[in-house]
N, C-alpha and C positions, 0 to 999 in steps of 0.2 A: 210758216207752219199752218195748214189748215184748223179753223176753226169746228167746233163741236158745239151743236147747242144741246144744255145743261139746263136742270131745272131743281129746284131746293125749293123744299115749303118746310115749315118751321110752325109748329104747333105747341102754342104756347098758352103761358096764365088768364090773358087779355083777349089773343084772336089765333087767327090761323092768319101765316103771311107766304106768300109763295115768291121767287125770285128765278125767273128765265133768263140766260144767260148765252151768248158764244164764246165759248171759252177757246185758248189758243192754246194751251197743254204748258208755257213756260208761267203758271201763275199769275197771268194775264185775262182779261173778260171786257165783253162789252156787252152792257146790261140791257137786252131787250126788254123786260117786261117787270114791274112789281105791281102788286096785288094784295088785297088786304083784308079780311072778314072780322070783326069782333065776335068774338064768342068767349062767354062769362066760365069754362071749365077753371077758375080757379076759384070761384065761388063757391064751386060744389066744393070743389076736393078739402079746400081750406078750412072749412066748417063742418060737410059729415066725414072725409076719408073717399069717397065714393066720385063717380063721373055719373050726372044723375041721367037716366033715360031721355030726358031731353034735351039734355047736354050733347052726347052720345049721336043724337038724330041729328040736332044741326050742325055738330062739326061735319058727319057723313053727308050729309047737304053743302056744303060749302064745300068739303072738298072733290064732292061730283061737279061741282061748278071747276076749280080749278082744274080739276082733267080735262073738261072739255078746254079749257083756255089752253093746257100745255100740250096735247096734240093736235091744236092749231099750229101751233113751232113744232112738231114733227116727233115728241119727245111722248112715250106710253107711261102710263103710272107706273108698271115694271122698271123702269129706266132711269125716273125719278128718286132725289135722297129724302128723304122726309125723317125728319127729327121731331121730337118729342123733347119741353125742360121740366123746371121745376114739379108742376103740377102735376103730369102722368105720372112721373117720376114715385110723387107719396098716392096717386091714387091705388087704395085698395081693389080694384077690379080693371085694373091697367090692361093687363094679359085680356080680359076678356074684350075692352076696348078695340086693342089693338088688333083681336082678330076678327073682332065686327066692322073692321074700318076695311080690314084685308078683302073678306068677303065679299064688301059692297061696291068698293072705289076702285079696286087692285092695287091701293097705297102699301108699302111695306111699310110700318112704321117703326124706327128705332128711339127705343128710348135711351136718350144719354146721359152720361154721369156730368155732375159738375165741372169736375176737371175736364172734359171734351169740349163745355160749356169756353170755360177759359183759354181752351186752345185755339178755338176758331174765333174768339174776340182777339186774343194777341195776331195772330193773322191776319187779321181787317185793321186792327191797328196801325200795324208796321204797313202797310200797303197804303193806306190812307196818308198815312206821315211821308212815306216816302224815303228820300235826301233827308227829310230835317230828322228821320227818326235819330240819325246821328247826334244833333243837336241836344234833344231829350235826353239821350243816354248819359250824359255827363253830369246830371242829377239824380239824385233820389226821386221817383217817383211812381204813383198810384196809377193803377190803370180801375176804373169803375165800371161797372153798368147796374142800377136799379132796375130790376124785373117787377112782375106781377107777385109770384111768387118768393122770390130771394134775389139779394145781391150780392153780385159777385166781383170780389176783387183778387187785383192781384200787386204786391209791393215790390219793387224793383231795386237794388242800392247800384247804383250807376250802372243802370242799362240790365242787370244781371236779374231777375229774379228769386227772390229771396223765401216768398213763400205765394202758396193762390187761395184764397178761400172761398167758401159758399153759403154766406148767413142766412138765416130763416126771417129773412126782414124783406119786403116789398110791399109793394103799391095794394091790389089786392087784401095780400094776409092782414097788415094794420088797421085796414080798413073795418076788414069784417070781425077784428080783436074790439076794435071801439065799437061797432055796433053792439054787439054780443056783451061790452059792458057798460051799453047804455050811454055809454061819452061823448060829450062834446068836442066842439073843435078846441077846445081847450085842454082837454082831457088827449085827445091824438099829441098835439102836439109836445106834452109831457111823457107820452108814452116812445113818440118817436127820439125824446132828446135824452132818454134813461136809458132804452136802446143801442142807440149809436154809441153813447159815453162808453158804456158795457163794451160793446164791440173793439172800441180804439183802445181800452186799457190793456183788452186781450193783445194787437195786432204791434203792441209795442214793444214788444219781447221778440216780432219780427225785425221789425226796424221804427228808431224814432221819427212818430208820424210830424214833429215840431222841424223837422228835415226836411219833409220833400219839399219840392221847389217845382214839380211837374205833377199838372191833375189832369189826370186824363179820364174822359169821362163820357160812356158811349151811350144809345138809346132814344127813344121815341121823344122823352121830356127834354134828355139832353138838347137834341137837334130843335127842340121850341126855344129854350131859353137862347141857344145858338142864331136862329131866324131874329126874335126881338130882341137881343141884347149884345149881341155880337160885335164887337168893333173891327175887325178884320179877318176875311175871308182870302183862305187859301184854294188851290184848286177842290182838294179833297177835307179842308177841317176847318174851323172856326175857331177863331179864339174869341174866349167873353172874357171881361175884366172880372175881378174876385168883387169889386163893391159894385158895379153895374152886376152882378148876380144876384148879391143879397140884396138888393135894391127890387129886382125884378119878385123875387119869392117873398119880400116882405108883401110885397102890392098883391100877390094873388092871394095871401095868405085873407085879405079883405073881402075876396070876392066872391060869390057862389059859383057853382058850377055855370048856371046858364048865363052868368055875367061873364066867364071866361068863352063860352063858345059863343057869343053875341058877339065879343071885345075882337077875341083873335079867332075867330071864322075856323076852327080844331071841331072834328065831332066829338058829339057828346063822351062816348066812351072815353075818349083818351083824355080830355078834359077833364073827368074824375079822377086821374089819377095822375094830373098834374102836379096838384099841391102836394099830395102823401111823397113822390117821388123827390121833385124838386125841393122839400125840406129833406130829405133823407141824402143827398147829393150834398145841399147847405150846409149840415152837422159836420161831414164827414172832411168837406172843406176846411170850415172853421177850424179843425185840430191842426191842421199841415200850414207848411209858410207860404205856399202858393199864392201867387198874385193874381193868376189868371185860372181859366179851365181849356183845357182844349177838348174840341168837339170834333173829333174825325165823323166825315158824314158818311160809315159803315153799321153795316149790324151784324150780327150773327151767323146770317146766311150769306153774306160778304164773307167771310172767312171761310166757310162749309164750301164757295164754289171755288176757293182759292186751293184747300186741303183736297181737291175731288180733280184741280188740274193738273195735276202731274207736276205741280213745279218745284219736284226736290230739288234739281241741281239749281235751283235761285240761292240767291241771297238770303231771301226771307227762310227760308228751310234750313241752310247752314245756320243761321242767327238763331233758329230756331233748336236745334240739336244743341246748340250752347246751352239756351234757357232750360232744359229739360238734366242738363248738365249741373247748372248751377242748383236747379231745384233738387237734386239728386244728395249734390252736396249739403247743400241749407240743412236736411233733414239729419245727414251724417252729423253736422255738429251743432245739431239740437239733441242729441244723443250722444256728444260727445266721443265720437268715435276718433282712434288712430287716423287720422288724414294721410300723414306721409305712408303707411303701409299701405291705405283702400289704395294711392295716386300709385303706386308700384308695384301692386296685385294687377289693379288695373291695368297698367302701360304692358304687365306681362301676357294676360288676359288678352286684348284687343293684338298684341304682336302674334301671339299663336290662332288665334283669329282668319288673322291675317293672311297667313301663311298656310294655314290650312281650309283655303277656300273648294278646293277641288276636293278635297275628302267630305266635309261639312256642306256645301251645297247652301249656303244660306246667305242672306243678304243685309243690307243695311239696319231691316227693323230689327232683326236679332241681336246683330255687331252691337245696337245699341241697349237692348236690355240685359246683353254679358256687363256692359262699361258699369251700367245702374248697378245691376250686381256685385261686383267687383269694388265697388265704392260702401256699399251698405253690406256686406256680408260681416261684420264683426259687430254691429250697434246690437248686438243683444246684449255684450257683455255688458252695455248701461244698467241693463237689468239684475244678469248673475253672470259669471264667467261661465260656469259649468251648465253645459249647454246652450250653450249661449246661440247655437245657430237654429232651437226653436224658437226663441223670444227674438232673434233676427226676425225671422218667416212672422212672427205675430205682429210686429210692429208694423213690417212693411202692408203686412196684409191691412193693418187699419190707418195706413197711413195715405196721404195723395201727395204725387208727386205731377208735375205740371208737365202736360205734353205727353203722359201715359194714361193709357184706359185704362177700367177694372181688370178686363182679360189679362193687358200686359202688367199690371200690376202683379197676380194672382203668379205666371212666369218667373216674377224677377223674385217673390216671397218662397217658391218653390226654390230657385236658384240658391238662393243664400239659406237654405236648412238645408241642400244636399252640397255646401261648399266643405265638409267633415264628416266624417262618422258613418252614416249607414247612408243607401244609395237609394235612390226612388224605391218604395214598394207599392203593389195592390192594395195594400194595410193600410196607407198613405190619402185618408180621404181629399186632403187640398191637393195632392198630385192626380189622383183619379176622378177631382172634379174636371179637371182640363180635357177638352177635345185629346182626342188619338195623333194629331198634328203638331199639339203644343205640348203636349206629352213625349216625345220626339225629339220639338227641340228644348226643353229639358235636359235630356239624357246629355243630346251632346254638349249645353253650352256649362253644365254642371261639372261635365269630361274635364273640359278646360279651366274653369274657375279652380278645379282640386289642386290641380295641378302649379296654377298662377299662383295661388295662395302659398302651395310649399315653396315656392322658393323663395318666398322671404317668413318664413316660420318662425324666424326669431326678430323679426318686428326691427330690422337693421338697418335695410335698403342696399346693402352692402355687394349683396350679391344681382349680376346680372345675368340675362337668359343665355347668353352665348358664352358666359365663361362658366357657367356650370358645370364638377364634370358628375354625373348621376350615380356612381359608385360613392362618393362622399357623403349623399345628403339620401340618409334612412328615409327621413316621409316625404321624399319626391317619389322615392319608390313607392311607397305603402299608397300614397293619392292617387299615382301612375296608373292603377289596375283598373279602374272605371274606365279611363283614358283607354288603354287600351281593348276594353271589353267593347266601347262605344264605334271606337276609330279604328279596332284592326292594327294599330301600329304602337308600338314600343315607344318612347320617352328615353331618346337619345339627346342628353345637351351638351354641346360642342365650344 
């Protein structure tokens, strides 16, 4: 398969990092080029809300440098992905950023949610692992990365994904919390271990962090402690012992910064935010029975070229539809939803799907936010019964699921408030925030959910698609009407 060169830069808390790439379209790449700027945008944002004017100047300066480097490879800023995390993410004048960066560089720049955050890290994961990822999956375990701005994790209970989160805790933010209150490295490091405690009390209502047996743990710190402390290197990851680590972060915890960049030859910037990270990594350790860390040697934009290759029909992309699956579920029964009805609303859902591809016109990314639907369209009754398909649409709208954007999130929260009762309106503002596209498929995959849903109305499992006959069951009929108003065709089951 002919290769494509690819280009991703990645505008983050600490710098701006670019990554050029020939990618071969099955999920595959061979890394021509990485590149690397520091620039303090998390200073700004973390302290006033804002991206200050000279912040602003030097990322646009840096990244007119990387254009000229990526149409040396043959690749226009037009052409390029460029992502935006944490930081732009809270800055207050984001929007105006991003169209000062458009103007000067020809960068588009997207700004992404967390959860996209954890998609293209699970992605560079499983790529990095390989073969062994099978290995890992047979435990409990943590997948980590420490940011500038926040860290993001994600908990797995054998291989499956159970939830993803995105804490307001990194290298940067703590930093400029101790300064602002005067504190010592004394005072950090109390702040970092009240912190973490906080966080793992929350994350154990996901799964017992006294469990896992796999840390996995990505990023800039990661891959130092990996370099000095590592006792066995694989093609793509490193493993470090769990006491060769805390061994290595007691030692810096002695050190100043210009003792760290004198010691291990690291620039200055990233040497700052050694120790904030690598104690924030060490906490998070301490709680889990992990022996070791593993250190796949990917980042972010390793994932970003992997999701930009084409390689749904991989492994990784199937493996991947599962986890987005599992996360689907986790949330159902954290709300305590009917499981066996979502699993046979669903299998009716995805069978008419199926089978009505030539009327429907749509593809896999949809097939899969009917399935999310189809799965979550009853968790309101957590709430109240009577109406329960608004407090569905509220929950989902404030909830993240792993492997969906806000956009398709916003889809699947539409879906399960028109899976009953009244049908899309203009009145409808979360329906009429959506593009004229997604608005669209709405109509139809809402068609079909009505319909999935009646026939198991009495919550039984009893009844199947093919032995239906439609004259028996009233609110097939009554659900049927959307269905046909959408598809032109009658709710015949045979």
């Amino acid at each position: 398969m002919d290769a494509k060169t690819e280009a991703v830069i990645e505008i983050g808390s600490t710098g701006i990092r670019a990554l050029v790439a020939n990618v071969s379209g099955d999920g595959g790449y061979e890394v021509l080029e990485r590149a690397g700027k520091p620039v303090a945008l998390g200073r700004d944002v973390f302290m006033t809300g804002l991206v200050s004017r000279e912040s602003t100047r030097e990322c646009i300066a840096v990244l007119r440098g990387f254009r000229e480097l990526l149409r040396a490879y043959g690749v226009e800023p037009g052409a390029a992905r460029v992502i935006a995390t944490s930081a732009l993410r809270e800055a207050e004048n984001r929007d105006a950023f991003v169209d000062r960066v458009a103007m000067r560089t020809g960068f588009r720049v997207d700004v992404i949610e967390a959860i996209e955050e954890s998609h293209y890290m699970y992605l560079a994961v499983q790529r990095a692992l390989g073969g062994d990822a099978r290995f890992f999956s047979r435990t409990n375990s943590i997948i980590i990365e420490v940011g500038g701005g926040s860290t993001e994790l994600m908990l797995l209970r054998r291989g499956r994904i159970v939830a993803a989160h995105s804490l307001r805790l990194g290298t940067i933010r703590v930093d400029e919390q101790s300064k602002a209150a005067m504190g010592s490295s004394g005072y950090l490091m109390r702040f970092l271990a009240d912190s973490v405690r906080t966080s793992c009390d929350s994350l154990e209502d996901d799964l017992p962090l006294g469990g896992v047996r796999s840390f996995i743990v990505i990023g800039t710190d990661a891959r130092f402690a990996a370099r000095v402390a590592g006792s066995e290197s694989r093609l793509d990851y490193t493993i470090v012992p769990r006491e060769a680590f805390f061994t290595l972060v007691d030692r810096l915890k002695g050190l100043s910064v210009d003792n760290i960049v004198a010691e291990f030859r690291v620039p200055y910037s990233e040497a700052e935010a050694l120790i904030p990270g690598l104690v924030i990594t060490a906490l998070f350790l301490e709680r889990t029975g992990a022996e070791e860390l593993i250190v796949p040697l990917v980042s972010l934009r390793d994932g970003l070229l992997i999701a930009m290759s084409g390689g749904a029909g991989s492994d990784i992309e199937a493996e991947l539809h599962k986890q987005v699956v599992a996360s689907v579920i986790g949330l159902g029964r954290r709300y305590h939803f009917d499981e066996h009805h979502a699993v046979h609303v669903a299998e009716h859902a995805l069978f008419m799907f199926d089978h009505l591809k030539e009327s429907h016109g749509m593809g896999r990314r949809e097939r899969l936010l009917l399935e999310a639907a189809a799965y979550l369209h009853d968790i309101g009754n957590f709430i109240r019964t009577s109406g329960h398909q608004r407090h569905s649409e509220y929950i989902v709208l404030n909830s993240e699921i792993f492997g969906l954007q806000r956009n398709e999130l916003t889809i699947v929260a539409n879906l399960v408030r028109y899976h009953r009762k009244a049908s899309p309106s203009p009145s409808h503002s979360n329906y009429m925030s959506l593009p004229r596209e997604d608005r669209a498929v709405v109509l139809k995959l809402a068609a079909i959910l009505r319909v999935a849903d009646a026939l198991d109305r009495g919550h039984t499992q009893r009844l199947k698609l093919v032995e239906l006959d439609m004259k028996e069951d009233h609110s097939l009929a009554e659900k049927s009407d959307m269905f046909e108003d959408v598809f032109g065709l009658k709710v015949v089951v045979i």
